[in-house]
Every structure is written in C-alpha cells, then in structure tokens.
N, CA, C and O atoms as a MOPAC input file, in Angstrom:
PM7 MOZYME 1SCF
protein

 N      0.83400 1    -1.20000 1     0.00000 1
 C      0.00000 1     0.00000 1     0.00000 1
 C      0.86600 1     1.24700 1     0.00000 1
 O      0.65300 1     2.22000 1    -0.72300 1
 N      1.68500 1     1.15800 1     0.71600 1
 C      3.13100 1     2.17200 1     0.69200 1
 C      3.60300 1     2.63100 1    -0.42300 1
 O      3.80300 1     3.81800 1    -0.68400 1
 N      3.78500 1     1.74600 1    -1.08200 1
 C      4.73300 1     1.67100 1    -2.18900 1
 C      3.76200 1     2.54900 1    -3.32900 1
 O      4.10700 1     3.53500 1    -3.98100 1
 N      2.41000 1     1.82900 1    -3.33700 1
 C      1.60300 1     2.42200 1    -4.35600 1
 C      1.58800 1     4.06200 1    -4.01200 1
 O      2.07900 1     4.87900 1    -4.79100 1
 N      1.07600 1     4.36700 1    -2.97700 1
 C      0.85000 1     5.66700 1    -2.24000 1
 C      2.30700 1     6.61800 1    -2.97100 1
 O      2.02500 1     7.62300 1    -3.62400 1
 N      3.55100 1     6.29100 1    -2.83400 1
 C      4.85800 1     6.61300 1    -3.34200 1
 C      4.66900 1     6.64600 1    -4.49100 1
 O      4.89700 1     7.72100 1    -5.04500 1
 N      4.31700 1     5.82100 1    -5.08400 1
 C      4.31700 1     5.64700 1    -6.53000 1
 C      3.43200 1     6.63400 1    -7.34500 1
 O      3.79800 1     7.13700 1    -8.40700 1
 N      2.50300 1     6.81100 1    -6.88100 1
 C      1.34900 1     7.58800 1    -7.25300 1
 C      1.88600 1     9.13300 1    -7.18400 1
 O      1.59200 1    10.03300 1    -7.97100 1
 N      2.86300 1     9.22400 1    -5.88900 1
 C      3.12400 1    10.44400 1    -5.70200 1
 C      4.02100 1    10.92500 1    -7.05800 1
 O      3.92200 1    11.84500 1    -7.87100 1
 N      4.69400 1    10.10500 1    -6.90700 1
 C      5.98700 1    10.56800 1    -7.32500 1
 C      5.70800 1    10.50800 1    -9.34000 1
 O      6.55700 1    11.00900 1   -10.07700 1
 N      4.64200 1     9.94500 1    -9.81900 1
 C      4.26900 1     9.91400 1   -10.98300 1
 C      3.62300 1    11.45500 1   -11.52300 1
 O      3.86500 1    12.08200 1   -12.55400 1
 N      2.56100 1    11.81400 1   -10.18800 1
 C      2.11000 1    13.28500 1   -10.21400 1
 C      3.04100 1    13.93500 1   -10.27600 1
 O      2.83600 1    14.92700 1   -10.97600 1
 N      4.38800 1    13.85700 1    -9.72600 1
 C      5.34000 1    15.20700 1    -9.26600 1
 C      6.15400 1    15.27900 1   -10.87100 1
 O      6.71600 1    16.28600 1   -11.30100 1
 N      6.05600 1    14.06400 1   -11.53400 1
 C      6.88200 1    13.55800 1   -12.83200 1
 C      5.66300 1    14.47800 1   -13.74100 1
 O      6.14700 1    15.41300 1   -14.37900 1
 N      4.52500 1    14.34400 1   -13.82600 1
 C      3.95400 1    15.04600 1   -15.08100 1
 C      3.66300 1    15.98900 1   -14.65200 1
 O      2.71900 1    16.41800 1   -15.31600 1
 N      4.08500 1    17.09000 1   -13.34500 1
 C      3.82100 1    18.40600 1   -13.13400 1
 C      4.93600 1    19.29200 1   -14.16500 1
 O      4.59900 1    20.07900 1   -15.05000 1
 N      6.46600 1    18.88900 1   -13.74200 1
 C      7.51700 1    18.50800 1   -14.56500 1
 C      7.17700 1    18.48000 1   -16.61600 1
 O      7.82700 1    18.92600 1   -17.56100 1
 N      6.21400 1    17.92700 1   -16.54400 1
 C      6.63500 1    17.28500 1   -18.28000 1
 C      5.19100 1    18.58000 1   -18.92600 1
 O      5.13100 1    19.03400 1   -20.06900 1
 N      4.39100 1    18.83100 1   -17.98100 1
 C      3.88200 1    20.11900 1   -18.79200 1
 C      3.95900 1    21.17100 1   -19.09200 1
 O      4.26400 1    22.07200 1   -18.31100 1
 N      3.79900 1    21.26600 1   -19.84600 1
 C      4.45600 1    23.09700 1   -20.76900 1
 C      3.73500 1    24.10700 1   -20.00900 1
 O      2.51600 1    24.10300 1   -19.84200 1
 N      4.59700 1    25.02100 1   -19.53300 1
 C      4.11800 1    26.04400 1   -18.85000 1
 C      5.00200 1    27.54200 1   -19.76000 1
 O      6.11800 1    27.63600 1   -20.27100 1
 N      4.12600 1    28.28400 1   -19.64800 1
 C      4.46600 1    29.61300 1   -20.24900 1
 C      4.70100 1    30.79300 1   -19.48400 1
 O      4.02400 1    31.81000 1   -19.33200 1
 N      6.24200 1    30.29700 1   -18.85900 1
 C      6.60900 1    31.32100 1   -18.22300 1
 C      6.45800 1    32.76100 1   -17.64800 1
 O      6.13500 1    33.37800 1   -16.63300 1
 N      7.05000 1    32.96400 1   -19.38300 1
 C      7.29900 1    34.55800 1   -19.78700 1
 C      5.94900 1    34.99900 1   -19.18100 1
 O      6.00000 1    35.68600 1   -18.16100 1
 N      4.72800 1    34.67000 1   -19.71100 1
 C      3.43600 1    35.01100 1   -19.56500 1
 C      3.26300 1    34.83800 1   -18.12800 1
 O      3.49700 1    35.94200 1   -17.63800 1
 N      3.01000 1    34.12300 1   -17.33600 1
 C      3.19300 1    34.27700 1   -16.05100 1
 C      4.06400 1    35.24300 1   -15.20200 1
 O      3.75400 1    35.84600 1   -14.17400 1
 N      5.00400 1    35.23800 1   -15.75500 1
 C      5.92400 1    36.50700 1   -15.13300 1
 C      5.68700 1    37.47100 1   -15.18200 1
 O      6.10700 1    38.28000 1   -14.35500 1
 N      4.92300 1    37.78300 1   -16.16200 1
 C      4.32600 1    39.52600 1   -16.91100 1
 C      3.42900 1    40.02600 1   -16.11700 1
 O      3.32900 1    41.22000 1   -15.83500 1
 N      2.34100 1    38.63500 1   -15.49600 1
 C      1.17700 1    39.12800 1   -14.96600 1
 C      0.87500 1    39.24800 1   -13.34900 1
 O      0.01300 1    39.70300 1   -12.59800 1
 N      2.44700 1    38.37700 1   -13.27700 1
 C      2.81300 1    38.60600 1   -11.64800 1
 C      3.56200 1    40.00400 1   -11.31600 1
 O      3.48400 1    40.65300 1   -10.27400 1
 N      4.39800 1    40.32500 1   -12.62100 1
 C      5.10400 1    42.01300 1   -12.21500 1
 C      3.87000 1    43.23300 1   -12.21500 1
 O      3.91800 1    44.22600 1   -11.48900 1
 N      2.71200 1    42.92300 1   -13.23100 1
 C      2.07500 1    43.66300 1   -13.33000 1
 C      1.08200 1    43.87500 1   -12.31600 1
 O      0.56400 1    44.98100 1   -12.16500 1
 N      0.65400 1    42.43800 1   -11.30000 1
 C     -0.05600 1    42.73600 1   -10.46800 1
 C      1.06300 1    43.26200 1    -8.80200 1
 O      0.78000 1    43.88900 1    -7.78100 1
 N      1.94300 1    42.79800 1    -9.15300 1
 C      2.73200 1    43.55600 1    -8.48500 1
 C      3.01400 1    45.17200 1    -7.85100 1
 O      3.02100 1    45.65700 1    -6.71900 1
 N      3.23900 1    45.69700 1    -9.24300 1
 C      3.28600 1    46.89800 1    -9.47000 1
 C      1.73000 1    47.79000 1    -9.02400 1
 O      1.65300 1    48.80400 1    -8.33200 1
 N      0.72000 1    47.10500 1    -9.60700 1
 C     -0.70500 1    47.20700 1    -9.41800 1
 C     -0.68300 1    47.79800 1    -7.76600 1
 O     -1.01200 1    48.92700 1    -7.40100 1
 N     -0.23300 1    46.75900 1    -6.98400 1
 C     -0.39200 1    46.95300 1    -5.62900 1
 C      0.78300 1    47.73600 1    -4.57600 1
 O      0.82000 1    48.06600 1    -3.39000 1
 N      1.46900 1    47.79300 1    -5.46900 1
 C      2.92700 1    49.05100 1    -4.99100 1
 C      1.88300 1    50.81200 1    -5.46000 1
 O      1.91000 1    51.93800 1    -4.96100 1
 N      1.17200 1    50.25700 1    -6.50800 1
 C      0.75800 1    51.97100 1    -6.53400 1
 C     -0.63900 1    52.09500 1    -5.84500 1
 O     -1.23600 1    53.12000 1    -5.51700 1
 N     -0.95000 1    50.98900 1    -5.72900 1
 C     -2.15900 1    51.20700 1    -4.36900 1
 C     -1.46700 1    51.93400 1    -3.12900 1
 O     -1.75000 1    52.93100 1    -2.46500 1
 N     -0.79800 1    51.32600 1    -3.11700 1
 C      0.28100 1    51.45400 1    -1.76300 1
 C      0.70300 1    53.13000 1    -1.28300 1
 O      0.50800 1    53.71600 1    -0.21800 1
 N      1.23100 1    53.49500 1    -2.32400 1
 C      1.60400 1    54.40500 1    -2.60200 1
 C      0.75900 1    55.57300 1    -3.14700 1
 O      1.38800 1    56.61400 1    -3.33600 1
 N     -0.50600 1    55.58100 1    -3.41900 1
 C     -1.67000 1    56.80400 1    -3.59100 1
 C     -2.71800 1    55.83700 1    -3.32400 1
 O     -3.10600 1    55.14400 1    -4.26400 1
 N     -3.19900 1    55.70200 1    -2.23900 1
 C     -4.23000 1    55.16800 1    -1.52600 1
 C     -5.38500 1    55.86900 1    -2.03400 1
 O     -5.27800 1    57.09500 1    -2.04500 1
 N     -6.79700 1    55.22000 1    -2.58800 1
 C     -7.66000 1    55.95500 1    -2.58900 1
 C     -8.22700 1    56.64600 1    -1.14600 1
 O     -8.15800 1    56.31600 1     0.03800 1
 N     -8.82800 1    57.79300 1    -1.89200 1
 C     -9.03500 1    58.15100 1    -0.84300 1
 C    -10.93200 1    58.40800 1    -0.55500 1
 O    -11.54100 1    58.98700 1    -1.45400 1
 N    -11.59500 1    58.01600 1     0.50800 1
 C    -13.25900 1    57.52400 1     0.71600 1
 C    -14.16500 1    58.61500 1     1.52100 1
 O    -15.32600 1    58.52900 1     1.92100 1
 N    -13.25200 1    59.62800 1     1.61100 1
 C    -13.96100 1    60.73800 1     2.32700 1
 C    -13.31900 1    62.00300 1     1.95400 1
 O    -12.21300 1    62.04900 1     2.49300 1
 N    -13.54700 1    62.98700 1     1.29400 1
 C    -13.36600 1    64.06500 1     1.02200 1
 C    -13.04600 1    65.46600 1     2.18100 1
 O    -14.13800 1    65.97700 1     2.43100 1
 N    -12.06400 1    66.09700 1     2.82300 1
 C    -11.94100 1    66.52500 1     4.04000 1
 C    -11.84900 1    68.08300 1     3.17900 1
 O    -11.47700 1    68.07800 1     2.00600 1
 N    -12.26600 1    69.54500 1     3.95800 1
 C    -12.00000 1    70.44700 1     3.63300 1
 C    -11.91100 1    71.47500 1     5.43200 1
 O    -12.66700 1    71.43400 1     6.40300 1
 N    -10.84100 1    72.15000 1     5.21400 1
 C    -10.15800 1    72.68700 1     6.12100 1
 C    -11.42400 1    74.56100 1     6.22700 1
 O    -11.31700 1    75.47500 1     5.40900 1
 N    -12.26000 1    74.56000 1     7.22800 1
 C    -12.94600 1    75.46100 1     7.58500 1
 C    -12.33500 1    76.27800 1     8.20500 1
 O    -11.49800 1    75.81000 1     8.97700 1
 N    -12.48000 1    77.90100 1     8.14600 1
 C    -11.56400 1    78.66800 1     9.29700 1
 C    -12.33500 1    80.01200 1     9.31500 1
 O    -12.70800 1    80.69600 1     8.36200 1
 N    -12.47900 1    80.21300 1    10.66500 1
 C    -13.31100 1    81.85800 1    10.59800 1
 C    -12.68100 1    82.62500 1    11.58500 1
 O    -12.00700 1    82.01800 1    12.41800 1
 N    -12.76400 1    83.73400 1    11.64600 1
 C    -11.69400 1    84.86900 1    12.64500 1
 C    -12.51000 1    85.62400 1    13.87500 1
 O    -13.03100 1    86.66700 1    13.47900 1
 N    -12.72700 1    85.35400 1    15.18900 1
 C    -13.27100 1    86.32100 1    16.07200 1
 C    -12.49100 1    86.90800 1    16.83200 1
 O    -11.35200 1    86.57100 1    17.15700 1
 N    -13.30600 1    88.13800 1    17.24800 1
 C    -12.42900 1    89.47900 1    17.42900 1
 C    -13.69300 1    89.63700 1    18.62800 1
 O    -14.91500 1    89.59600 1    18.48400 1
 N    -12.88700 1    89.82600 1    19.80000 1
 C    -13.79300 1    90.38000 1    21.16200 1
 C    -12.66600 1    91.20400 1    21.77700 1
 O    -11.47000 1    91.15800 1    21.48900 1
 N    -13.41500 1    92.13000 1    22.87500 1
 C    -12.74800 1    92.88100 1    23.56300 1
 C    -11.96800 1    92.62300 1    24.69700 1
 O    -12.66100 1    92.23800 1    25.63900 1
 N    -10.77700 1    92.69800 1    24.93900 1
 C    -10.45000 1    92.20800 1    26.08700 1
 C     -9.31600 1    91.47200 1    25.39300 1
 O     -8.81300 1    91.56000 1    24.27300 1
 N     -9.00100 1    90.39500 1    26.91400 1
 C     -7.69000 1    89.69400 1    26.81200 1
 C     -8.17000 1    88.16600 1    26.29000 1
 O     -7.34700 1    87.30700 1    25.97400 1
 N     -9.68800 1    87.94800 1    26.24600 1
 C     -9.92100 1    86.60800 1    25.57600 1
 C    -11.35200 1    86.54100 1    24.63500 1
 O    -12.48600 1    87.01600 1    24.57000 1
 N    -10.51800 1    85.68100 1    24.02600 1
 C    -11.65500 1    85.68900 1    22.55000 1
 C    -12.03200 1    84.27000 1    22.18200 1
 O    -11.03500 1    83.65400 1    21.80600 1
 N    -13.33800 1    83.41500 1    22.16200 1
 C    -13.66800 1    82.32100 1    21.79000 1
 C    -13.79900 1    82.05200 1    21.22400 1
 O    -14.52100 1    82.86800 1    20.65000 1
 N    -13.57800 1    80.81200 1    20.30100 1
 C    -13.67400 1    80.15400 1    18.86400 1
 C    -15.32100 1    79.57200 1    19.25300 1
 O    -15.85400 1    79.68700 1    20.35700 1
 N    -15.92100 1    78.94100 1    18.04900 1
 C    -17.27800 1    78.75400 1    17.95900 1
 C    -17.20200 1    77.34000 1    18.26000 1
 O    -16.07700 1    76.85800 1    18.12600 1
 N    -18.45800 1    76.27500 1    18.77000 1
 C    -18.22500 1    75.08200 1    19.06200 1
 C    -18.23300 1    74.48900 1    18.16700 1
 O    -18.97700 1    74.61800 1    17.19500 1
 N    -17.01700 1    73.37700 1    18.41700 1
 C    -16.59000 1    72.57900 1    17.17800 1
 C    -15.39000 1    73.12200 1    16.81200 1
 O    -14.65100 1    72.16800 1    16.57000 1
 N    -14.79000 1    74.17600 1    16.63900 1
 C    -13.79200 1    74.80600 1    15.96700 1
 C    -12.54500 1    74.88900 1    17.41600 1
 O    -12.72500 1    75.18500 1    18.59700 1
 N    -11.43400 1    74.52900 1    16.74200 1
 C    -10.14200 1    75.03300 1    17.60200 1
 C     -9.21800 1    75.96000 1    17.10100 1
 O     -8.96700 1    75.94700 1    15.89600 1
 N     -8.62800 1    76.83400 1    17.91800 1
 C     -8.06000 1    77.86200 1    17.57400 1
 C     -6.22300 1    77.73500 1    17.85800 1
 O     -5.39000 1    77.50100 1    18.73400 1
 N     -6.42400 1    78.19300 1    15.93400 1
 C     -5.06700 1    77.87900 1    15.25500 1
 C     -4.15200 1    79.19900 1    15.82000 1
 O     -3.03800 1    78.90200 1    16.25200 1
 N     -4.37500 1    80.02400 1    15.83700 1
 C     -3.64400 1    81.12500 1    16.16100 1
 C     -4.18200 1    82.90900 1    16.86300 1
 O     -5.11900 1    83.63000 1    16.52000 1
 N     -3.34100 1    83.06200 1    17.69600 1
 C     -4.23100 1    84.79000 1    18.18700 1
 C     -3.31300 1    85.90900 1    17.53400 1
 O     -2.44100 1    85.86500 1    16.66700 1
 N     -3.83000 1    86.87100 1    18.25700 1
 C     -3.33900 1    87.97300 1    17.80500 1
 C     -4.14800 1    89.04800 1    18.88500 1
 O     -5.31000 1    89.05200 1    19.29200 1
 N     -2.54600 1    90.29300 1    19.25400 1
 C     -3.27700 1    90.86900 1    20.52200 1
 C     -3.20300 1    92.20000 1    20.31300 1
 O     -2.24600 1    92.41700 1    19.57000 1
 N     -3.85600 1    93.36500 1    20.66800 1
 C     -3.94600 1    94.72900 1    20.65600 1
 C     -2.71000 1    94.97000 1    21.30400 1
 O     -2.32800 1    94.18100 1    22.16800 1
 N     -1.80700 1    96.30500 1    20.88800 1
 C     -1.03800 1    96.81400 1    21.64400 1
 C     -0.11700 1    96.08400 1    21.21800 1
 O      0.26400 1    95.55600 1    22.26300 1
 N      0.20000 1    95.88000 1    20.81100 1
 C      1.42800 1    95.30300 1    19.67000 1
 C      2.16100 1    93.65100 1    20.71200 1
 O      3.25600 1    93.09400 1    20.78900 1
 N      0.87500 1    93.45900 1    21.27800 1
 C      1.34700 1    92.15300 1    22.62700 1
 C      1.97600 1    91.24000 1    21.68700 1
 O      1.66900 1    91.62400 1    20.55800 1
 N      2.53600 1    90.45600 1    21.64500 1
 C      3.38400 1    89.13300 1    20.80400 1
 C      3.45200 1    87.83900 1    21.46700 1
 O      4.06000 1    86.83000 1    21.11000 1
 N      2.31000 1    88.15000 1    23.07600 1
 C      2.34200 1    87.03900 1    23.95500 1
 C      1.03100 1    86.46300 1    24.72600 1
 O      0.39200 1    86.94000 1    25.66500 1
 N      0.90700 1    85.55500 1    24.16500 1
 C     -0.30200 1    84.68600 1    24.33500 1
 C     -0.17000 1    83.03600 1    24.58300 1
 O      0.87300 1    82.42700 1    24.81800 1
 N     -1.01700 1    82.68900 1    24.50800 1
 C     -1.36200 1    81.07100 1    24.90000 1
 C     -2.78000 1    80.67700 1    24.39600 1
 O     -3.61800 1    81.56700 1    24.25500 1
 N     -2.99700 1    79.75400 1    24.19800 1
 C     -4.17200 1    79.28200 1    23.67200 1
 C     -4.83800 1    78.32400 1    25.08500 1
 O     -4.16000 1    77.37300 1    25.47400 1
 N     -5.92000 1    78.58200 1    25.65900 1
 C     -6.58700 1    77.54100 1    26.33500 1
 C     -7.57300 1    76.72300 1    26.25200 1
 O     -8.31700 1    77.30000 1    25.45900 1
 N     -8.21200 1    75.49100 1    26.62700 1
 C     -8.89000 1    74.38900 1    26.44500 1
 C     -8.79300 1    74.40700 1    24.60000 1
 O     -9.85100 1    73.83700 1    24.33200 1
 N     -8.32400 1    74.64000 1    23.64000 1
 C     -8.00600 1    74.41300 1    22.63200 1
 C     -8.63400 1    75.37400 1    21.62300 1
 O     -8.50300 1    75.64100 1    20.42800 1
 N     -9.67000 1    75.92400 1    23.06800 1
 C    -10.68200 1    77.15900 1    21.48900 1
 C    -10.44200 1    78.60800 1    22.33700 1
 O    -10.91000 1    79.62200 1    21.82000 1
 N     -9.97700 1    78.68600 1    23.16900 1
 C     -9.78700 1    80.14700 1    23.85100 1
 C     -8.18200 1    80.76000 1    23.80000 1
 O     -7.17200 1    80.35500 1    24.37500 1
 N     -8.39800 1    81.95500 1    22.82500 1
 C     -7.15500 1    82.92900 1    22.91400 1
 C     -7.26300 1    83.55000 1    24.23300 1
 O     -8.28100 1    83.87100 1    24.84600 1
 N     -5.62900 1    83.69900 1    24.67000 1
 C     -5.62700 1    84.72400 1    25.86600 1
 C     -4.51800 1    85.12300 1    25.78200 1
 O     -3.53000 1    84.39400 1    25.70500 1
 N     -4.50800 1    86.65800 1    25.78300 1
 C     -3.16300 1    87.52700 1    25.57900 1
 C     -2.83000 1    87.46600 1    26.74000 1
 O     -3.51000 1    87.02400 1    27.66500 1
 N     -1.73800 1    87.91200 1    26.79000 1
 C     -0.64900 1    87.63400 1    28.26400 1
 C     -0.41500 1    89.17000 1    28.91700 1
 O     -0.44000 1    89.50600 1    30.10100 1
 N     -0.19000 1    89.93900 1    27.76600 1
 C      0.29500 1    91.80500 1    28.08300 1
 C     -0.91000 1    92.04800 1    29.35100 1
 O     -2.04100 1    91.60600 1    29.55400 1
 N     -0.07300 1    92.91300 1    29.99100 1
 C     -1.20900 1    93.60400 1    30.91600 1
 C     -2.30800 1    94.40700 1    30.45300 1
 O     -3.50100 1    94.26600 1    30.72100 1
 N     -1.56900 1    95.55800 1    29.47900 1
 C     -2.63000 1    95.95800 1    28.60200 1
 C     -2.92100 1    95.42300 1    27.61000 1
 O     -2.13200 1    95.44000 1    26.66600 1
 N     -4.39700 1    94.65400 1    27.50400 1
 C     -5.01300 1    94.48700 1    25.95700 1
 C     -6.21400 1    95.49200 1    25.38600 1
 O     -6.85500 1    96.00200 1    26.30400 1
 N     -6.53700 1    95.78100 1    24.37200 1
 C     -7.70800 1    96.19800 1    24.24500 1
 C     -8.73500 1    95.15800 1    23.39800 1
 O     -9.92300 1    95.02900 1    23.69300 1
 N     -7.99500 1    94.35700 1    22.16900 1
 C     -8.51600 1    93.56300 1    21.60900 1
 C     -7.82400 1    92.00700 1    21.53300 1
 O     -6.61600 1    91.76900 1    21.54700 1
 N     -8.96800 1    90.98800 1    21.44500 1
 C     -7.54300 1    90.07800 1    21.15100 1
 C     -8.85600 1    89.35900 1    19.92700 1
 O    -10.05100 1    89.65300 1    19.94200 1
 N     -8.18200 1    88.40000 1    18.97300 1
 C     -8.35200 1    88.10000 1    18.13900 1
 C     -8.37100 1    86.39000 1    17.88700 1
 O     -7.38000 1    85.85500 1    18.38400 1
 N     -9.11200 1    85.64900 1    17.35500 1
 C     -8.70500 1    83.93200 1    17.33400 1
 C     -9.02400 1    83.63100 1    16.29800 1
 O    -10.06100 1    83.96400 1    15.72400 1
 N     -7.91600 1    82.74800 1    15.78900 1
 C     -8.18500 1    82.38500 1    14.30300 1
 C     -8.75800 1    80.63300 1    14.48600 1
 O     -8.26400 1    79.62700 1    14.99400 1
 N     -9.66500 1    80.85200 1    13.98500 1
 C    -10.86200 1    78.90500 1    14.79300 1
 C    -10.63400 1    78.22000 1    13.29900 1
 O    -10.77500 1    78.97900 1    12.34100 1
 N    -10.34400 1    77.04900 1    13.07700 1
 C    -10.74200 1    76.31600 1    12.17500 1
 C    -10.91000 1    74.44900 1    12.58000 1
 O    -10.48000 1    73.74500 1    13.49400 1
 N    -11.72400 1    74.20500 1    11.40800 1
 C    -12.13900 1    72.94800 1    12.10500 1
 C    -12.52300 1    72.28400 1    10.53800 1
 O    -12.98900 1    72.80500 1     9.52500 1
 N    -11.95100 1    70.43400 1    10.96400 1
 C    -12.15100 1    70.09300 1     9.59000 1
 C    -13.07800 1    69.09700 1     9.09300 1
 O    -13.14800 1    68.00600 1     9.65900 1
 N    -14.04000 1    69.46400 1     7.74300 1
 C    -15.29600 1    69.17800 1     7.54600 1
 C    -15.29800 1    67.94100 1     6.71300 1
 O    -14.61200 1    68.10700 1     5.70400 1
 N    -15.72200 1    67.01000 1     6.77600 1
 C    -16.15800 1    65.64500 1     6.03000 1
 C    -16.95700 1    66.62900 1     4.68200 1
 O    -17.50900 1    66.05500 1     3.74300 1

C-alpha cells in the first residue's frame, strides 16, 4: 500500500515537470499585479473628502472664543502684545497687561 501511495506520488510530481508552462506570460502578470499593488500602496484611494474650515473672532479684552466645534489655530493681541497662549483648545488669551482687543483664528475640519 506504501509503495503504491509513493508511486502515485511521485508519478504526479513527474507530469507536473513534463507540462508546458508559459513562463514569460506568467511573469508579466505577476510584475504587473505587483506593481498594481505598490501603486495602491503608494496613492491610496481616498473615501472621504476633508476640507479645512476657518473663521476669525475678534472680542474685547484679553480673551476671545472660537465657535463650538472649531479650535483655535492662532491669536493675535492689541497693543502690539506678541504674547499669548491658547486655552482648552478654542480660547485665545493675551498675556500683556494691557489688551484692548484680542483676536482667534478657529478652524475645524469638515467631512
């Protein structure tokens, strides 16, 4: 039973061997799906469309609030201040002792 089992094998492995296979052609369609998936790779589609929203408020004083939803990218202070901080992520606050205005630039990004 052995022997047959062997035999059998080794006859399959002999005419895998003796059939014509077309290389070249195989090779072409393995570089090409290759390549296929290197440029997936490399410019991913993309399934959601994103656009960058931004609006500017201007209040009196040393702090100015962005609108909900929006975080604030950058301030700007009366009196030529150059010193600020941003808090909880949507509130400008100038630092100068004197402010008269301060300014917040809010943006937030939209599906």
């Amino acid at each position: 039973m052995k022997t047959k089992t062997c035999s059998l094998l080794i006859i399959m492995s002999l005419l895998q061997l003796i059939v014509p296979v077309n290389t070249e052609e195989t090779l072409d369609s393995v570089m090409k799906k290759l390549k296929e998936a290197l440029n997936r790779l490399e410019h991913p589609p993309s399934t959601v469309t994103k656009s960058l929203s931004c609006t500017t408020v201007k209040a009196s004083g040393t702090l100015a609030s962005c609108p909900p939803g929006m975080i604030a990218t950058g301030c700007s202070c009366g009196f030529a201040c150059g010193s600020w901080n941003v808090q909880n992520e949507n509130i400008c606050h100038c630092l100068c002792p004197i402010i008269d205005w301060t300014v917040a630039r809010c943006c937030q990004l939209r599906k």
